[in-house]
C-alpha positions as semicolon CSV with decimal commas, in nm:
position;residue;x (nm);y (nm);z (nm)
1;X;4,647;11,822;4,000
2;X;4,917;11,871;4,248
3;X;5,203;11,685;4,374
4;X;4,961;11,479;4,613
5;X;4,710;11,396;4,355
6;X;5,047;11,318;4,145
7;X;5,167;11,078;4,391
8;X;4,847;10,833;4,379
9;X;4,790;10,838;4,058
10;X;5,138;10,749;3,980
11;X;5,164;10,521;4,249
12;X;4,818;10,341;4,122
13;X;4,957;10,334;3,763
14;X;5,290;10,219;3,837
15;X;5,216;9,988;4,162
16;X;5,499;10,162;4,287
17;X;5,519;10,380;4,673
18;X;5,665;10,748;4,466
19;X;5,817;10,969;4,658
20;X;5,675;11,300;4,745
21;X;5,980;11,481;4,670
22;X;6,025;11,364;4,334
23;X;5,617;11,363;4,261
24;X;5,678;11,796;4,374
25;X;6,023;11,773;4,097
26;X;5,781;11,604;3,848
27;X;5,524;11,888;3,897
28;X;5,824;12,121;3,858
29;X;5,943;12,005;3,545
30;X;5,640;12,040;3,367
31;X;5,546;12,399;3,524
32;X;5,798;12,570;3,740
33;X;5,581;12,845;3,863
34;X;5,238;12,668;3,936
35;X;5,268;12,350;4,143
36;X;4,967;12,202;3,943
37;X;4,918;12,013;3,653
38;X;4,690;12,060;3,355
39;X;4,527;11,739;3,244
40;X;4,729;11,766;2,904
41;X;5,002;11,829;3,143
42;X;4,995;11,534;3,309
43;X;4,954;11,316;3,002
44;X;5,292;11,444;2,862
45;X;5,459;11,372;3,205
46;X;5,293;11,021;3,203
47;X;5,433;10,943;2,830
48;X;5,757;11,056;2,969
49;X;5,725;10,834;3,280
50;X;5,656;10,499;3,049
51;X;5,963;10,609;2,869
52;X;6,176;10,663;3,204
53;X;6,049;10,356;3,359
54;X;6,087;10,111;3,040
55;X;6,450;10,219;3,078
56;X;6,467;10,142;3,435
57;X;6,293;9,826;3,394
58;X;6,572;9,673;3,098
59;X;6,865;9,786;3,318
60;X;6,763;9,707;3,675
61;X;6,864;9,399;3,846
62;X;6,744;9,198;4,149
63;X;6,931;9,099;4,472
64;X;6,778;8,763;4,548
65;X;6,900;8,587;4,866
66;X;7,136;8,871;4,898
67;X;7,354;8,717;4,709
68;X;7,244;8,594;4,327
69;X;7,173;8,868;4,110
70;X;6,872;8,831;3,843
71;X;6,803;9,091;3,547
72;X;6,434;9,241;3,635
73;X;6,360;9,215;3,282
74;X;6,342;8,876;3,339
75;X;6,074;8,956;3,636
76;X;5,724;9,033;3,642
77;X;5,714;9,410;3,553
78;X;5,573;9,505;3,897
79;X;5,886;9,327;4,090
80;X;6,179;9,455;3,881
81;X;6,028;9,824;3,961
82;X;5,937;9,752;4,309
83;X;6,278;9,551;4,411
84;X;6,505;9,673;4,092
85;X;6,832;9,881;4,161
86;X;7,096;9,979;3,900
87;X;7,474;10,036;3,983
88;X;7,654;10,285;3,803
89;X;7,750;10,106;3,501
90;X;7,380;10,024;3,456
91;X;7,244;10,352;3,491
92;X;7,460;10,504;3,251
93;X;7,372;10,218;2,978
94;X;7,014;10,299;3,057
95;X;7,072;10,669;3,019
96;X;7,221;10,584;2,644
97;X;6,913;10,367;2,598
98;X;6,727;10,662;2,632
99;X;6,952;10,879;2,408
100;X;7,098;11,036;2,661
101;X;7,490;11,118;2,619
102;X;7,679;11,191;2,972
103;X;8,056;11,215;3,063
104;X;8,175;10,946;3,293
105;X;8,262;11,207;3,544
106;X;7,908;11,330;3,557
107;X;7,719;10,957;3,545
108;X;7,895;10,940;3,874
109;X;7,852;11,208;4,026
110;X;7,441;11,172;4,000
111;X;7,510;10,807;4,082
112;X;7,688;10,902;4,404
113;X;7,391;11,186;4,466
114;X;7,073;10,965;4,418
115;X;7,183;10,642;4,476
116;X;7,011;10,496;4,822
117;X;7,217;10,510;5,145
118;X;7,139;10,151;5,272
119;X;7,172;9,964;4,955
120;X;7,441;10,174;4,760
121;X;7,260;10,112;4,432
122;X;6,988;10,376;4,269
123;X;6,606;10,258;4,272
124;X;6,364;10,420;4,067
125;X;6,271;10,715;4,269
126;X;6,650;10,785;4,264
127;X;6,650;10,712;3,877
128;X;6,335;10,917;3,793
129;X;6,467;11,252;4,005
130;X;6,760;11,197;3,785
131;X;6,565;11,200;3,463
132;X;6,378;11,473;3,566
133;X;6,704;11,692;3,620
134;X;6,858;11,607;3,318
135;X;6,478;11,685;3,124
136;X;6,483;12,049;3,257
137;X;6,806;12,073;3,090
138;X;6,693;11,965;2,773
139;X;6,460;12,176;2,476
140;X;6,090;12,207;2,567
141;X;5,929;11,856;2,448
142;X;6,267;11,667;2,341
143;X;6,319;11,525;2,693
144;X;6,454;11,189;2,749
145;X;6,305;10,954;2,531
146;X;6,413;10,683;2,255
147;X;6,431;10,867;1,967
148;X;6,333;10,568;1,729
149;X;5,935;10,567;1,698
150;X;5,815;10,266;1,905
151;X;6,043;10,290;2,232
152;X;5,910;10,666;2,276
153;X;5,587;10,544;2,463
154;X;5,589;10,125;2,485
155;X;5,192;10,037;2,425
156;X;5,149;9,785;2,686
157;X;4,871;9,641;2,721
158;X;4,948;9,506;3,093
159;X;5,224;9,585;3,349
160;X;5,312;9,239;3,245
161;X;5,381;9,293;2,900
162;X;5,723;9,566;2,917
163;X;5,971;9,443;2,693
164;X;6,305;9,528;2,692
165;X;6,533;9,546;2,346
């Protein structure tokens, strides 16, 4: 599977328009050498994905009207990843959600990196190329994910059904 073949089945699970560049990263974090993936490759990047995207979905918010904000969580699963953004305080609670300890200094600096140019806020292509940096950093198979047993892959049985502690 490469990047290509990443990006539509992603986007098909998800509902969500990846981008190529951080479909290539994904690819890259799982094999650095050989831009393809293995099928039990690509299951391992898709359990880390849920876990990535769970986080994204409890900490995102919603501009509606431009002007009210609404917690995603509290959209359809689908919306809050299609329309969610975090700010910087957000990302950095969902980065301790997923276990993940960072100095202030360096939440920002990744904030300031990845966050969109129109919008000023990070969506989840942004928030996903961040993950996957901070993964390659990490020991083989302990990437970013909950620790606790049930947040390390959410079994939903729908988009619908993400949940959000």
């Amino acid at each position: 599977m490469n990047y290509q073949d990443l990006q539509r089945e992603f986007n098909y699970i998800f509902d969500y328009n990846f981008d190529p560049f951080v479909c290539g990263l994904m690819i890259s974090y799982i094999h650095p050498t050989i831009q393809v993936l293995s099928e039990e490759q690509f299951n391992d990047l898709h359990a880390d994905m849920h876990s990535w995207i769970h986080a994204f979905h409890c900490y995102a918010y919603i501009w509606v009207g431009g002007q009210v904000i609404v917690e995603a969580k509290n959209r359809g699963f689908i919306t809050a990843i299609q329309q969610g953004v975090l700010n910087l305080a957000r990302m950095g609670n969902a980065f301790k959600f997923l276990g993940l300890t960072m100095s202030d200094e360096l939440i920002e600096v990744t904030y300031d990196k990845f966050k969109e140019k129109d919008t000023g806020a990070l969506s989840l292509n942004g928030f996903i190329t961040i993950c996957l940096l901070f993964a390659t950093e990490q020991p083989p198979r302990q990437h970013l994910r909950r620790s606790d047993e049930c947040a390390i892959l959410p079994k939903w049985t729908s988009k619908e059904e993400a949940f959000c502690e």
